[in-house]
C-alpha positions in Angstrom: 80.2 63.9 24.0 78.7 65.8 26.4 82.2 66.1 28.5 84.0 67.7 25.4 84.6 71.1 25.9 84.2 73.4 22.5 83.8 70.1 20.3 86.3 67.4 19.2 89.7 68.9 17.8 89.3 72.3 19.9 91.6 71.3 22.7 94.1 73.3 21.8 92.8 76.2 20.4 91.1 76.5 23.7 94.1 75.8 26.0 95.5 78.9 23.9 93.3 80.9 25.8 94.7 80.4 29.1 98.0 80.4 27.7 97.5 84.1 26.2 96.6 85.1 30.1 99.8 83.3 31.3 102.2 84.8 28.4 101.1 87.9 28.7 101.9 87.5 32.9 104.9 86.3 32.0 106.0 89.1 29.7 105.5 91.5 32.3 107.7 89.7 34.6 110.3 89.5 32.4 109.9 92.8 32.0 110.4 93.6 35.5 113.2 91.7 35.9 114.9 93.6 32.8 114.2 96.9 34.8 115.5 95.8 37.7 119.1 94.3 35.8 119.3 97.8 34.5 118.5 99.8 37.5 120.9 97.9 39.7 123.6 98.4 36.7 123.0 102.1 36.6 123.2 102.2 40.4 126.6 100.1 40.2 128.4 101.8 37.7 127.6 105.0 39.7 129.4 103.7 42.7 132.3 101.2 41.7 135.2 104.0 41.0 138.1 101.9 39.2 140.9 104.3 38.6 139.1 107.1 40.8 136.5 107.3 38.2 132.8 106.0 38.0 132.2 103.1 36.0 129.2 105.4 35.0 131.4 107.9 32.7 132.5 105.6 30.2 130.0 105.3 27.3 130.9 100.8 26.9 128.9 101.3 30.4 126.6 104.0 29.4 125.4 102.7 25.6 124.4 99.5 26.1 122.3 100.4 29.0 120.8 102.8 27.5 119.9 100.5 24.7 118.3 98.2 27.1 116.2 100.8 28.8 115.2 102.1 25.5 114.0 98.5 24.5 112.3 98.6 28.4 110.6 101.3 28.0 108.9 100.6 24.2 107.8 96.9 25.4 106.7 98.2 28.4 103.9 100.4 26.7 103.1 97.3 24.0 102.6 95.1 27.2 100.2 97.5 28.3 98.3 97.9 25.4 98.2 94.3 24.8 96.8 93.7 28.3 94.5 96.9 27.9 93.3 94.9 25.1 93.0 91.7 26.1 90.3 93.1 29.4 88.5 95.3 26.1 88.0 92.4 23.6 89.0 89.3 24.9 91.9 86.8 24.9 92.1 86.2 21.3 91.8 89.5 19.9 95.6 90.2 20.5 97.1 86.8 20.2 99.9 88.2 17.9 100.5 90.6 20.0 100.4 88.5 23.7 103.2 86.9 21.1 105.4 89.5 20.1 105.3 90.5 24.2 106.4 87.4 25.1 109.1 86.6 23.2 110.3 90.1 23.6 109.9 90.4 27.0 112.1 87.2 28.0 114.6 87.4 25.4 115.3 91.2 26.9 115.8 90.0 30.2 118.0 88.0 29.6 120.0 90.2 27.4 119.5 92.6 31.0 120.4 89.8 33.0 123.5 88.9 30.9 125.0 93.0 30.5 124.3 93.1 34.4 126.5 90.5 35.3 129.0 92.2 32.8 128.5 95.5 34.8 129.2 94.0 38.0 132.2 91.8 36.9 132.7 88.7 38.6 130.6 89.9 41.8 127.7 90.1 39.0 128.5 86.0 38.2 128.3 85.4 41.7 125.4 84.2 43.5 126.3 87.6 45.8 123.8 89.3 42.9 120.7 88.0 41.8 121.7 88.3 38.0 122.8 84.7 37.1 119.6 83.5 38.5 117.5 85.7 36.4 119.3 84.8 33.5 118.5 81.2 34.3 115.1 81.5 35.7 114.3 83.7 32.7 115.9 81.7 30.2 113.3 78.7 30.4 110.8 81.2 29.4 112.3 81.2 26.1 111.5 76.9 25.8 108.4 76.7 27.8 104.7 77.4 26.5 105.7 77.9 23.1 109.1 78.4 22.3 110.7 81.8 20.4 110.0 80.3 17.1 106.6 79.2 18.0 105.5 82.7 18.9 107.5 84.2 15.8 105.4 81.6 13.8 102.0 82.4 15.2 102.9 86.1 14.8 103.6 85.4 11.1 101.1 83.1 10.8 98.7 86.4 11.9 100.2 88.9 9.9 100.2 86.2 6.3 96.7 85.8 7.0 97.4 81.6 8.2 95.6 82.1 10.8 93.0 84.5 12.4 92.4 86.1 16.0 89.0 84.6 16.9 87.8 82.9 20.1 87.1 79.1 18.9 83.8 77.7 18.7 82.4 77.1 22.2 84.8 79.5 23.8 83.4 83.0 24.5 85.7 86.3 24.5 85.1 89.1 26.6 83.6 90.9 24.1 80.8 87.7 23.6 82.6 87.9 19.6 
């Protein structure tokens, strides 16, 4: 008995612990990755002159870029709230949120990852760009530690009130809560 960690039954909601740390980590790589898919796109469509023109000056380029920078740019400052919180009050204060960043996060990057390679045309589909392996590196991020519909559930599962945002017993927050 004395080898149990937080008590019989516990192991998971310990575990979660560590696995808030790691999805949040992981959101803000996927973010990165997003950023970069859109940057290099940008940059691309700037220089590839089909026709004498830039790729850059026609809005099928231009809107869904813009779309994905917008959706950058809002998860980007959740992320950081989420991991400003996370150092304030603990692992567990924020678990919906660690949720809705994760999911988020690699389901964008791979929607970056994907209009990238559509940019870039068949160089973008080649392994002459890094996109395809974003995409696939990314992608597992959507099955492993807790799939999309595991994190949409534990989100709902916070806001219905199924479940609440408190370190287990044995397992002290940040905040000692």
């Amino acid at each position: 008995d004395g080898a149990i960690f937080g008590g019989e039954g516990t192991g998971l909601q310990i575990v979660q612990h560590f696995f808030n740390e790691n999805r949040i980590r992981q959101a803000a790589s996927s973010l990165g990755a997003a950023q970069y898919c859109v940057a290099e796109s940008v940059k691309y469509a700037g220089e590839r002159k089909p026709f004498g023109k830039p790729l850059s000056v026609n809005q099928g380029i231009q809107f869904p870029l813009v779309e994905l920078q917008t959706q950058i740019e809002m998860l980007r400052a959740l992320i950081h709230k989420t991991a400003w919180a996370m150092d304030k009050y603990g692992a567990f204060s924020v678990s919906d949120k660690v949720s809705m960043c994760n999911y988020q996060a690699n389901r964008l990057c791979c929607d970056a990852a994907d209009r990238a390679m559509q940019v870039h045309g068949g160089l973008g589909y080649s392994r002459h760009k890094p996109f395809e392996h974003i995409y696939r590196h990314h992608r597992r991020y959507r099955i492993t530690e807790g799939a999309e519909e595991i994190q949409m559930r534990r989100i709902a599962g916070y806001m219905f009130g199924f479940m609440s945002q408190q370190a287990p017993k044995g397992v002290k927050s940040v905040s000692g809560r």
